[in-house]
C-alpha positions in Angstrom: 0.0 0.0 0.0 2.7 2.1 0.7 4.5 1.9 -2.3 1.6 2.7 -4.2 1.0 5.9 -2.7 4.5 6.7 -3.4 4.2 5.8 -7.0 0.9 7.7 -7.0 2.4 10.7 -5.4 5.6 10.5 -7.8 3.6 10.2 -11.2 2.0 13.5 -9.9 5.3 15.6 -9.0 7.3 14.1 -11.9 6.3 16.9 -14.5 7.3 19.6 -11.8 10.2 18.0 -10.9 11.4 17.1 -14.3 10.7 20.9 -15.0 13.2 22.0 -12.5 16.1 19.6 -13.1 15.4 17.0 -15.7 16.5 13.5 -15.4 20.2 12.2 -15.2 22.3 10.2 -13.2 22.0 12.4 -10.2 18.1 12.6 -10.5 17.8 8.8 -10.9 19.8 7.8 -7.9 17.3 9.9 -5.8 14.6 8.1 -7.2 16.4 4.8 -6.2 17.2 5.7 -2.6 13.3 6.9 -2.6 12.3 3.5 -2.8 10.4 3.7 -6.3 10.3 0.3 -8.7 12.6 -0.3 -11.2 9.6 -0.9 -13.6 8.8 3.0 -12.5 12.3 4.6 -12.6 12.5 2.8 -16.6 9.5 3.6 -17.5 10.3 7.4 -16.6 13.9 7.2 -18.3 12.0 6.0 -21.4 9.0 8.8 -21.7 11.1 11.8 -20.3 13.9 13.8 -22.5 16.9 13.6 -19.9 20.8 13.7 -19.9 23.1 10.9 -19.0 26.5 9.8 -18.1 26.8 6.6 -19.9 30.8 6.5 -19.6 32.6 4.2 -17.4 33.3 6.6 -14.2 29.6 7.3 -14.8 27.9 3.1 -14.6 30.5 2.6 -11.9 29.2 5.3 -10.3 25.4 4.6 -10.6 26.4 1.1 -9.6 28.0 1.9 -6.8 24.7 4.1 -5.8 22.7 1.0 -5.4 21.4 1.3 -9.3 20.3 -2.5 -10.6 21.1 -3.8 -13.9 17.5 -2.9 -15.4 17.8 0.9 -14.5 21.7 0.8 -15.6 20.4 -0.9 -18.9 18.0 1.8 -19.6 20.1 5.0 -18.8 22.7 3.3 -21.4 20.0 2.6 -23.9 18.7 5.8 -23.4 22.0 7.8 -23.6 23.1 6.0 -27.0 19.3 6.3 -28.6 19.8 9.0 -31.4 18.5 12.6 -30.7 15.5 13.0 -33.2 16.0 15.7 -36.4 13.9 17.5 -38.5 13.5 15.5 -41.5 15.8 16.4 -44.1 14.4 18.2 -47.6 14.6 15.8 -50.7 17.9 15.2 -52.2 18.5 16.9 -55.4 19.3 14.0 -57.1 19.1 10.5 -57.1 23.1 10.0 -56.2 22.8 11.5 -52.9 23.7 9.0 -50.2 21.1 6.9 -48.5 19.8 8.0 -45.4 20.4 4.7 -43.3 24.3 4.4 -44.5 25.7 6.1 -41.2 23.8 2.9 -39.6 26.5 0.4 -41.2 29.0 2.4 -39.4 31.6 0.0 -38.0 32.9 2.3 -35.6 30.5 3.1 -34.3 28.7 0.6 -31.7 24.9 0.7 -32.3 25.5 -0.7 -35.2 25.1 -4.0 -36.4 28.2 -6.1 -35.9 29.3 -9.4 -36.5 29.2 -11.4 -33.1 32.2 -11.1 -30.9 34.3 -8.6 -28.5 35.8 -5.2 -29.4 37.6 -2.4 -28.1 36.7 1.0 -28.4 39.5 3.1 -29.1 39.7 7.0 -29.8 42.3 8.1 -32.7 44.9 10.7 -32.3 41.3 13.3 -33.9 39.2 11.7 -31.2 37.2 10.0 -33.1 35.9 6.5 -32.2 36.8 3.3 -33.1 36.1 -0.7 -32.9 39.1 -2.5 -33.3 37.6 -6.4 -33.7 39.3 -9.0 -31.1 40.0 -12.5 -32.8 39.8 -15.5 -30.7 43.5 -16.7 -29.2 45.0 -19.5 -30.4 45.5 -21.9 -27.6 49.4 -23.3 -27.8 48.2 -26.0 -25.2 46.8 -26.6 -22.4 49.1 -28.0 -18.8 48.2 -28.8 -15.6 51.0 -28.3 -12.9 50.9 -29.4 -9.2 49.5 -32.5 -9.6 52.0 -34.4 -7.1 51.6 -31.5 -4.8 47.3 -32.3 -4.5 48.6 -36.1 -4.6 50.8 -36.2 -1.8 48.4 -33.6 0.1 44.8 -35.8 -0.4 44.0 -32.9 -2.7 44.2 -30.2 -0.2 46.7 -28.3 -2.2 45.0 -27.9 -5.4 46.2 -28.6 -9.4 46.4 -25.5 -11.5 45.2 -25.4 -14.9 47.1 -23.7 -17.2 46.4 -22.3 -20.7 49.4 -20.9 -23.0 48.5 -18.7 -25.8 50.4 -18.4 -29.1 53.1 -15.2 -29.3 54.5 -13.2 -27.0 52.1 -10.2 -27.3 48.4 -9.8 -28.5 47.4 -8.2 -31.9 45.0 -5.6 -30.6 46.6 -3.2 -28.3 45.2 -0.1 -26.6 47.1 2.7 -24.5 43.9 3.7 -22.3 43.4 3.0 -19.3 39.7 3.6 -19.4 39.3 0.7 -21.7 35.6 0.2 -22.9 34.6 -3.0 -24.7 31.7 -4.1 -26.6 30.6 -8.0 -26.9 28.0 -8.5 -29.5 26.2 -12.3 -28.9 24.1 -14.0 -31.7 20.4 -15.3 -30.7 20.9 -17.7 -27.9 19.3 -21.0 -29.9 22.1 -20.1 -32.2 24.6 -22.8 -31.2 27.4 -21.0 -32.9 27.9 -18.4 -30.2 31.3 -16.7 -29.5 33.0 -20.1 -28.9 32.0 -21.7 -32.6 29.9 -24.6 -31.6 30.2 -23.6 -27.9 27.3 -21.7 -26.1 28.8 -18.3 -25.3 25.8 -15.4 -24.1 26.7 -13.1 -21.7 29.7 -11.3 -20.6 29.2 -13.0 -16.7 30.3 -15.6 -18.2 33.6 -14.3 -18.8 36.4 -13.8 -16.5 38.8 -10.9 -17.3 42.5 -12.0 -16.2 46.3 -10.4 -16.4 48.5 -12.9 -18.1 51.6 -13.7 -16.9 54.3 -12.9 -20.2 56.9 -15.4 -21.3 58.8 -15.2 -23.6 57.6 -16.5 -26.7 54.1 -16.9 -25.2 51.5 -15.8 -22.4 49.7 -18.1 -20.0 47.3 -17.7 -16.9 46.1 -20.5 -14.8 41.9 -21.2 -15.5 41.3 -23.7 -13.1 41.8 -25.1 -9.8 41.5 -28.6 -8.7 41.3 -29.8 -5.4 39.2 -32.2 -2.8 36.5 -30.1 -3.2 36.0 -30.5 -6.9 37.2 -28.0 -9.7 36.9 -23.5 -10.0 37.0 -22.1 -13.0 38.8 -19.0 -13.9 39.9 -17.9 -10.1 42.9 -16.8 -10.4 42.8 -13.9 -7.7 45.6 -12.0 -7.8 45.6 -11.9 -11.5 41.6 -11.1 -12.2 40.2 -7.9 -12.8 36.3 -6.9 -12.3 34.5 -5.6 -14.7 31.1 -4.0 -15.0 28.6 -4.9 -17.8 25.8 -3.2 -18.8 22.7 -4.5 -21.3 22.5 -2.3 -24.2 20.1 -4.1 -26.4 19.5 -7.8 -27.4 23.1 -9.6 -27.3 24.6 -6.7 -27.0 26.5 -5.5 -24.0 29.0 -2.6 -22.9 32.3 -4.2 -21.0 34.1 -1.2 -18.7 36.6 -2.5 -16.1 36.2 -1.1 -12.3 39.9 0.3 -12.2 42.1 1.0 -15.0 44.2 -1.5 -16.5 48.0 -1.2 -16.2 50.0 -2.0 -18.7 50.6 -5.7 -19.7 49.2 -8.5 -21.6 44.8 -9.6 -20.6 42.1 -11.6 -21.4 38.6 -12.5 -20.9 38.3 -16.1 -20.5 35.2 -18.2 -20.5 35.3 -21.8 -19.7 32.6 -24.3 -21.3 31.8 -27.8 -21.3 31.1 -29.1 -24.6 30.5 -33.3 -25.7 32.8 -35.0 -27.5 36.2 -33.1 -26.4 39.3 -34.8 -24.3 38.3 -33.6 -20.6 34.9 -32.5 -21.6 36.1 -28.7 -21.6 37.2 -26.0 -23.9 38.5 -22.6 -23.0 37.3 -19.2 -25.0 39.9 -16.2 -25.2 40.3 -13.1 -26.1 43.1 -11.5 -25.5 44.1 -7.9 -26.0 46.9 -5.9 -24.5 47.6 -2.4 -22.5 50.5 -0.7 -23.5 52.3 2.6 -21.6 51.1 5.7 -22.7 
Protein backbone atom coordinates (compact mmCIF):
# COMPACT_ATOMS: atom_id res chain seq x y z
CA UNK A 1 0.00 0.00 0.00
CA UNK A 2 2.68 2.06 0.73
CA UNK A 3 4.48 1.91 -2.34
CA UNK A 4 1.56 2.67 -4.16
CA UNK A 5 1.00 5.85 -2.74
CA UNK A 6 4.50 6.66 -3.38
CA UNK A 7 4.24 5.80 -7.03
CA UNK A 8 0.92 7.71 -6.98
CA UNK A 9 2.44 10.67 -5.43
CA UNK A 10 5.56 10.55 -7.82
CA UNK A 11 3.63 10.24 -11.15
CA UNK A 12 2.01 13.53 -9.93
CA UNK A 13 5.25 15.59 -8.99
CA UNK A 14 7.33 14.15 -11.94
CA UNK A 15 6.26 16.93 -14.48
CA UNK A 16 7.34 19.57 -11.82
CA UNK A 17 10.16 18.00 -10.86
CA UNK A 18 11.39 17.09 -14.28
CA UNK A 19 10.74 20.92 -14.97
CA UNK A 20 13.16 21.96 -12.49
CA UNK A 21 16.05 19.55 -13.11
CA UNK A 22 15.45 17.04 -15.66
CA UNK A 23 16.55 13.49 -15.39
CA UNK A 24 20.18 12.16 -15.23
CA UNK A 25 22.30 10.20 -13.21
CA UNK A 26 22.04 12.37 -10.18
CA UNK A 27 18.13 12.65 -10.50
CA UNK A 28 17.85 8.83 -10.89
CA UNK A 29 19.77 7.84 -7.93
CA UNK A 30 17.35 9.90 -5.76
CA UNK A 31 14.57 8.07 -7.19
CA UNK A 32 16.36 4.80 -6.21
CA UNK A 33 17.25 5.67 -2.61
CA UNK A 34 13.28 6.93 -2.62
CA UNK A 35 12.34 3.54 -2.83
CA UNK A 36 10.39 3.69 -6.27
CA UNK A 37 10.32 0.34 -8.74
CA UNK A 38 12.57 -0.28 -11.24
CA UNK A 39 9.61 -0.93 -13.56
CA UNK A 40 8.83 3.00 -12.47
CA UNK A 41 12.28 4.62 -12.62
CA UNK A 42 12.50 2.80 -16.58
CA UNK A 43 9.50 3.58 -17.55
CA UNK A 44 10.34 7.42 -16.57
CA UNK A 45 13.87 7.19 -18.27
CA UNK A 46 12.03 5.97 -21.38
CA UNK A 47 9.02 8.81 -21.65
CA UNK A 48 11.07 11.82 -20.34
CA UNK A 49 13.91 13.83 -22.51
CA UNK A 50 16.92 13.56 -19.95
CA UNK A 51 20.77 13.73 -19.89
CA UNK A 52 23.06 10.92 -19.03
CA UNK A 53 26.47 9.82 -18.15
CA UNK A 54 26.82 6.62 -19.90
CA UNK A 55 30.84 6.45 -19.64
CA UNK A 56 32.61 4.21 -17.39
CA UNK A 57 33.28 6.63 -14.17
CA UNK A 58 29.61 7.26 -14.81
CA UNK A 59 27.92 3.11 -14.60
CA UNK A 60 30.51 2.64 -11.89
CA UNK A 61 29.21 5.33 -10.29
CA UNK A 62 25.44 4.65 -10.60
CA UNK A 63 26.40 1.08 -9.62
CA UNK A 64 27.98 1.92 -6.80
CA UNK A 65 24.66 4.07 -5.79
CA UNK A 66 22.70 0.96 -5.42
CA UNK A 67 21.40 1.30 -9.26
CA UNK A 68 20.31 -2.52 -10.59
CA UNK A 69 21.13 -3.77 -13.90
CA UNK A 70 17.48 -2.87 -15.44
CA UNK A 71 17.83 0.93 -14.55
CA UNK A 72 21.66 0.76 -15.65
CA UNK A 73 20.35 -0.91 -18.93
CA UNK A 74 17.95 1.80 -19.65
CA UNK A 75 20.13 4.96 -18.76
CA UNK A 76 22.71 3.31 -21.42
CA UNK A 77 20.04 2.64 -23.88
CA UNK A 78 18.66 5.84 -23.42
CA UNK A 79 22.01 7.80 -23.60
CA UNK A 80 23.06 6.00 -26.96
CA UNK A 81 19.31 6.34 -28.60
CA UNK A 82 19.81 9.02 -31.43
CA UNK A 83 18.54 12.60 -30.70
CA UNK A 84 15.45 13.01 -33.21
CA UNK A 85 16.00 15.66 -36.38
CA UNK A 86 13.93 17.50 -38.54
CA UNK A 87 13.49 15.48 -41.51
CA UNK A 88 15.83 16.35 -44.05
CA UNK A 89 14.45 18.18 -47.59
CA UNK A 90 14.60 15.84 -50.74
CA UNK A 91 17.94 15.18 -52.24
CA UNK A 92 18.49 16.91 -55.43
CA UNK A 93 19.28 14.01 -57.05
CA UNK A 94 19.05 10.49 -57.06
CA UNK A 95 23.08 9.99 -56.18
CA UNK A 96 22.79 11.50 -52.86
CA UNK A 97 23.65 8.99 -50.16
CA UNK A 98 21.14 6.94 -48.52
CA UNK A 99 19.84 7.96 -45.41
CA UNK A 100 20.38 4.74 -43.27
CA UNK A 101 24.33 4.44 -44.54
CA UNK A 102 25.70 6.10 -41.23
CA UNK A 103 23.78 2.88 -39.63
CA UNK A 104 26.49 0.36 -41.21
CA UNK A 105 29.02 2.40 -39.44
CA UNK A 106 31.62 0.02 -37.98
CA UNK A 107 32.94 2.35 -35.61
CA UNK A 108 30.50 3.13 -34.33
CA UNK A 109 28.67 0.59 -31.74
CA UNK A 110 24.94 0.70 -32.26
CA UNK A 111 25.48 -0.73 -35.17
CA UNK A 112 25.13 -4.04 -36.41
CA UNK A 113 28.16 -6.06 -35.87
CA UNK A 114 29.25 -9.44 -36.53
CA UNK A 115 29.19 -11.37 -33.06
CA UNK A 116 32.21 -11.14 -30.94
CA UNK A 117 34.34 -8.63 -28.47
CA UNK A 118 35.82 -5.23 -29.42
CA UNK A 119 37.62 -2.36 -28.10
CA UNK A 120 36.69 0.97 -28.37
CA UNK A 121 39.54 3.07 -29.11
CA UNK A 122 39.69 6.96 -29.80
CA UNK A 123 42.31 8.06 -32.75
CA UNK A 124 44.88 10.73 -32.33
CA UNK A 125 41.31 13.34 -33.95
CA UNK A 126 39.22 11.73 -31.21
CA UNK A 127 37.18 10.03 -33.15
CA UNK A 128 35.86 6.55 -32.24
CA UNK A 129 36.79 3.30 -33.08
CA UNK A 130 36.12 -0.73 -32.94
CA UNK A 131 39.10 -2.50 -33.30
CA UNK A 132 37.64 -6.37 -33.73
CA UNK A 133 39.26 -9.03 -31.10
CA UNK A 134 40.02 -12.54 -32.77
CA UNK A 135 39.77 -15.46 -30.65
CA UNK A 136 43.47 -16.69 -29.15
CA UNK A 137 44.95 -19.53 -30.43
CA UNK A 138 45.50 -21.88 -27.60
CA UNK A 139 49.43 -23.26 -27.82
CA UNK A 140 48.22 -26.01 -25.19
CA UNK A 141 46.83 -26.56 -22.35
CA UNK A 142 49.13 -28.02 -18.83
CA UNK A 143 48.23 -28.81 -15.56
CA UNK A 144 50.98 -28.32 -12.91
CA UNK A 145 50.95 -29.40 -9.19
CA UNK A 146 49.52 -32.53 -9.61
CA UNK A 147 52.00 -34.41 -7.10
CA UNK A 148 51.56 -31.54 -4.77
CA UNK A 149 47.29 -32.31 -4.48
CA UNK A 150 48.64 -36.09 -4.58
CA UNK A 151 50.77 -36.17 -1.83
CA UNK A 152 48.41 -33.60 0.10
CA UNK A 153 44.77 -35.80 -0.44
CA UNK A 154 44.00 -32.91 -2.68
CA UNK A 155 44.22 -30.21 -0.15
CA UNK A 156 46.72 -28.32 -2.23
CA UNK A 157 45.04 -27.88 -5.39
CA UNK A 158 46.24 -28.58 -9.37
CA UNK A 159 46.40 -25.55 -11.49
CA UNK A 160 45.18 -25.38 -14.93
CA UNK A 161 47.14 -23.66 -17.16
CA UNK A 162 46.41 -22.32 -20.66
CA UNK A 163 49.35 -20.86 -22.98
CA UNK A 164 48.53 -18.66 -25.82
CA UNK A 165 50.37 -18.43 -29.08
CA UNK A 166 53.13 -15.18 -29.29
CA UNK A 167 54.51 -13.18 -27.00
CA UNK A 168 52.12 -10.24 -27.32
CA UNK A 169 48.37 -9.80 -28.52
CA UNK A 170 47.44 -8.22 -31.94
CA UNK A 171 45.04 -5.63 -30.60
CA UNK A 172 46.65 -3.21 -28.27
CA UNK A 173 45.17 -0.10 -26.63
CA UNK A 174 47.09 2.68 -24.50
CA UNK A 175 43.90 3.72 -22.29
CA UNK A 176 43.43 2.95 -19.30
CA UNK A 177 39.68 3.55 -19.36
CA UNK A 178 39.34 0.66 -21.66
CA UNK A 179 35.63 0.18 -22.89
CA UNK A 180 34.60 -3.01 -24.69
CA UNK A 181 31.73 -4.15 -26.62
CA UNK A 182 30.63 -7.97 -26.88
CA UNK A 183 27.98 -8.50 -29.48
CA UNK A 184 26.20 -12.31 -28.94
CA UNK A 185 24.08 -14.05 -31.70
CA UNK A 186 20.43 -15.25 -30.72
CA UNK A 187 20.94 -17.72 -27.85
CA UNK A 188 19.28 -21.00 -29.89
CA UNK A 189 22.08 -20.11 -32.25
CA UNK A 190 24.61 -22.78 -31.17
CA UNK A 191 27.36 -20.97 -32.94
CA UNK A 192 27.89 -18.35 -30.21
CA UNK A 193 31.30 -16.65 -29.47
CA UNK A 194 32.99 -20.12 -28.89
CA UNK A 195 32.05 -21.72 -32.56
CA UNK A 196 29.89 -24.64 -31.59
CA UNK A 197 30.24 -23.57 -27.91
CA UNK A 198 27.33 -21.66 -26.08
CA UNK A 199 28.76 -18.29 -25.31
CA UNK A 200 25.78 -15.35 -24.08
CA UNK A 201 26.72 -13.10 -21.74
CA UNK A 202 29.66 -11.31 -20.64
CA UNK A 203 29.22 -12.99 -16.72
CA UNK A 204 30.32 -15.64 -18.16
CA UNK A 205 33.60 -14.30 -18.82
CA UNK A 206 36.37 -13.82 -16.46
CA UNK A 207 38.84 -10.89 -17.26
CA UNK A 208 42.54 -11.95 -16.15
CA UNK A 209 46.30 -10.36 -16.40
CA UNK A 210 48.51 -12.88 -18.05
CA UNK A 211 51.63 -13.73 -16.88
CA UNK A 212 54.26 -12.89 -20.21
CA UNK A 213 56.89 -15.39 -21.29
CA UNK A 214 58.80 -15.24 -23.59
CA UNK A 215 57.56 -16.46 -26.72
CA UNK A 216 54.06 -16.92 -25.18
CA UNK A 217 51.46 -15.80 -22.37
CA UNK A 218 49.66 -18.12 -20.01
CA UNK A 219 47.26 -17.74 -16.86
CA UNK A 220 46.08 -20.45 -14.78
CA UNK A 221 41.93 -21.21 -15.48
CA UNK A 222 41.30 -23.70 -13.12
CA UNK A 223 41.81 -25.06 -9.77
CA UNK A 224 41.49 -28.64 -8.69
CA UNK A 225 41.28 -29.83 -5.37
CA UNK A 226 39.25 -32.20 -2.75
CA UNK A 227 36.45 -30.07 -3.23
CA UNK A 228 35.98 -30.47 -6.94
CA UNK A 229 37.17 -27.98 -9.68
CA UNK A 230 36.94 -23.47 -10.04
CA UNK A 231 37.01 -22.10 -13.04
CA UNK A 232 38.81 -19.03 -13.88
CA UNK A 233 39.88 -17.90 -10.15
CA UNK A 234 42.93 -16.76 -10.41
CA UNK A 235 42.76 -13.88 -7.75
CA UNK A 236 45.56 -11.95 -7.79
CA UNK A 237 45.61 -11.86 -11.46
CA UNK A 238 41.63 -11.13 -12.18
CA UNK A 239 40.24 -7.89 -12.85
CA UNK A 240 36.33 -6.91 -12.31
CA UNK A 241 34.52 -5.64 -14.66
CA UNK A 242 31.11 -4.04 -15.02
CA UNK A 243 28.56 -4.90 -17.85
CA UNK A 244 25.84 -3.16 -18.77
CA UNK A 245 22.73 -4.55 -21.32
CA UNK A 246 22.48 -2.27 -24.15
CA UNK A 247 20.06 -4.05 -26.42
CA UNK A 248 19.47 -7.82 -27.40
CA UNK A 249 23.07 -9.59 -27.32
CA UNK A 250 24.60 -6.73 -26.95
CA UNK A 251 26.54 -5.49 -23.97
CA UNK A 252 29.03 -2.59 -22.93
CA UNK A 253 32.26 -4.20 -20.97
CA UNK A 254 34.11 -1.21 -18.74
CA UNK A 255 36.64 -2.48 -16.13
CA UNK A 256 36.20 -1.06 -12.34
CA UNK A 257 39.87 0.26 -12.18
CA UNK A 258 42.06 0.98 -14.95
CA UNK A 259 44.16 -1.50 -16.51
CA UNK A 260 48.01 -1.20 -16.16
CA UNK A 261 50.00 -1.97 -18.74
CA UNK A 262 50.61 -5.72 -19.67
CA UNK A 263 49.21 -8.48 -21.63
CA UNK A 264 44.81 -9.57 -20.59
CA UNK A 265 42.14 -11.63 -21.42
CA UNK A 266 38.62 -12.48 -20.93
CA UNK A 267 38.26 -16.07 -20.47
CA UNK A 268 35.25 -18.22 -20.49
CA UNK A 269 35.34 -21.83 -19.68
CA UNK A 270 32.62 -24.32 -21.32
CA UNK A 271 31.80 -27.80 -21.34
CA UNK A 272 31.14 -29.11 -24.65
CA UNK A 273 30.52 -33.35 -25.67
CA UNK A 274 32.83 -34.98 -27.46
CA UNK A 275 36.18 -33.05 -26.39
CA UNK A 276 39.33 -34.82 -24.29
CA UNK A 277 38.28 -33.56 -20.63
CA UNK A 278 34.90 -32.49 -21.63
CA UNK A 279 36.05 -28.74 -21.64
CA UNK A 280 37.19 -25.98 -23.89
CA UNK A 281 38.54 -22.57 -22.96
CA UNK A 282 37.33 -19.18 -24.98
CA UNK A 283 39.86 -16.20 -25.22
CA UNK A 284 40.25 -13.07 -26.12
CA UNK A 285 43.13 -11.51 -25.55
CA UNK A 286 44.10 -7.93 -25.98
CA UNK A 287 46.87 -5.91 -24.45
CA UNK A 288 47.58 -2.37 -22.52
CA UNK A 289 50.47 -0.73 -23.51
CA UNK A 290 52.28 2.62 -21.63
CA UNK A 291 51.10 5.66 -22.67
Amino acid sequence: MRKTLLALVFLALCPILLAQQGLNNDAVIKLVKAGLSDELIVSTINAEAGTYDASTDGLIALKGAGVSDKVVSAIVAKASAPTPVAAPAPPASDSATPPDAATDDQDDPAAPHDPGVYLLTTTPDGKSKMAFIDRASIASTKTSNLMGAAFSYGIAKAKVKVELTGAKAAVRTTGEKSVFYMYFPPSINLGGLGGTDIITSPSQFTLLLLDEKMDHRESTVARIGLGGADTGNDEKRTNQFISVRVRSGVYKVAPTQDLKPGEYAFVATTTVSGTTNGETYIVYDFGVDAR
